[in-house]
N, C-alpha and C positions, 0 to 999 in steps of 0.2 A: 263599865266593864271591870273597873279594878274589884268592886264588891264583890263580882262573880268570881273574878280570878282571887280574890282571899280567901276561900273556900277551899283551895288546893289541888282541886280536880283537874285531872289532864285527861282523858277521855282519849286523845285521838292516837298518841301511840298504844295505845292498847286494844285499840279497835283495828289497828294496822296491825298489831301481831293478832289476832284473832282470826284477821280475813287472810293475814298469809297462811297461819294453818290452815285455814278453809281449802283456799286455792291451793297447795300445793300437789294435794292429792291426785287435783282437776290434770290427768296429761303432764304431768311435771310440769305446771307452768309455776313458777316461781318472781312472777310480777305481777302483786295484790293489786296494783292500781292497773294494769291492762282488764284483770280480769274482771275489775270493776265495772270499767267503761262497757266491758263486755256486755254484763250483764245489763247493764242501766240502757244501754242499746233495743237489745228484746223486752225493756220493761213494756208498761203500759204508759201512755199519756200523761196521765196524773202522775206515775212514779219520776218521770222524766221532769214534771212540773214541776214538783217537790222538791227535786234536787238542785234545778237550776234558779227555781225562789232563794235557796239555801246561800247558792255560791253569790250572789247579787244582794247580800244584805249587805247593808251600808251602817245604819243606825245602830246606836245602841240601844234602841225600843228593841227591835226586831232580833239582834242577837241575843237579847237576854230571854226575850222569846220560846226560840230556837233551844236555847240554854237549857230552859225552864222543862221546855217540856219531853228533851232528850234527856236531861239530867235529872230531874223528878220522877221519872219511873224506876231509874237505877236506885236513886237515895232515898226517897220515900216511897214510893210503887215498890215492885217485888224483883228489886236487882237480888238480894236475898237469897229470896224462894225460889225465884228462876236459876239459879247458876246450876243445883245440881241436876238441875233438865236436862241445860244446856249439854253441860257434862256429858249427859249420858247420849245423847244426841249426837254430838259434834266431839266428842273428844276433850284431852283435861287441855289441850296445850290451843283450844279457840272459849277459852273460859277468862283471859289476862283482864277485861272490861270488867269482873267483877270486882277484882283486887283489892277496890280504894271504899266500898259498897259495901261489904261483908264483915262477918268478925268481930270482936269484941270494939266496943266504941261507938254501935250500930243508930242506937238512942240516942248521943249525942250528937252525931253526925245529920240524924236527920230533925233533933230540932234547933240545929244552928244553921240549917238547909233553910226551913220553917220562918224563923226568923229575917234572914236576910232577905227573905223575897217578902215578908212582909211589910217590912222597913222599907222596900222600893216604891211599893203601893203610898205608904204614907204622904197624904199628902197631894196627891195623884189627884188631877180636875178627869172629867170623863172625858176628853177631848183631846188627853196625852195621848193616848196610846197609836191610833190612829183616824185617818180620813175614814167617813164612810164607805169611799170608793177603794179605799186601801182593803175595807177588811172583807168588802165584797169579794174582791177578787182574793184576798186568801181564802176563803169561804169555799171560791168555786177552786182553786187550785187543789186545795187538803182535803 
């Protein structure tokens, strides 16, 4: 985990002010994480699965995972291209998730992204990652 945290990314207060602008609108509710549970409530099954796969990771196979593929869309997928979507969608003040993604440096940021997940690979037997049974059930969870 320390490779991933060298990287400088902090994702989750920024995702915390995003979903408070979200919610705020909602009824003046003004508690991001009520409104959460709210909705993850009415999700679907799988949404529900996903989440709680999330909260129950232990390893650092699984968290870098997680990492990988929450944070690969922002840094090399199109956190970018998406933001003035978002923008236009949702408002400038549930856009703070792009902050660290965007803007001059974009290049380097994502082939020192590139890099450090390649470096994890190295070396790797196919037997790291996980049990058959493990990735069956992420399989049917995701």
């Amino acid at each position: 985990c320390a490779k991933l945290l060298s990287l400088g990314y902090r994702f989750g207060p920024q995702y915390e002010q995003d979903i408070q602008a979200l919610v705020s609108g909602d009824k003046g509710s003004s508690n991001w994480e009520a409104a959460v549970e709210k909705i993850l409530a009415n999700s679907s099954d799988g949404a529900r699965a996903y989440v709680e796969r999330i909260r129950n990771m232990s390893s650092g196979a699984e968290l870098a995972g997680a990492a990988f593929c929450l944070w690969g869309a922002l840094i090399i997928g199109g956190g970018a291209a998406a933001k003035p979507r978002v923008q236009v969608l949702c408002g400038k003040n549930a856009c703070h998730l792009f902050e660290d993604v965007t803007g001059p440096g974009r290049g380097e940021r994502k082939a020192k992204f590139i890099q450090l997940w390649d470096s994890l690979v190295k070396g790797a037997t196919d037997d790291c990652s996980s049990s058959e049974e493990e990735t069956k059930k992420d399989n049917e969870t995701f």
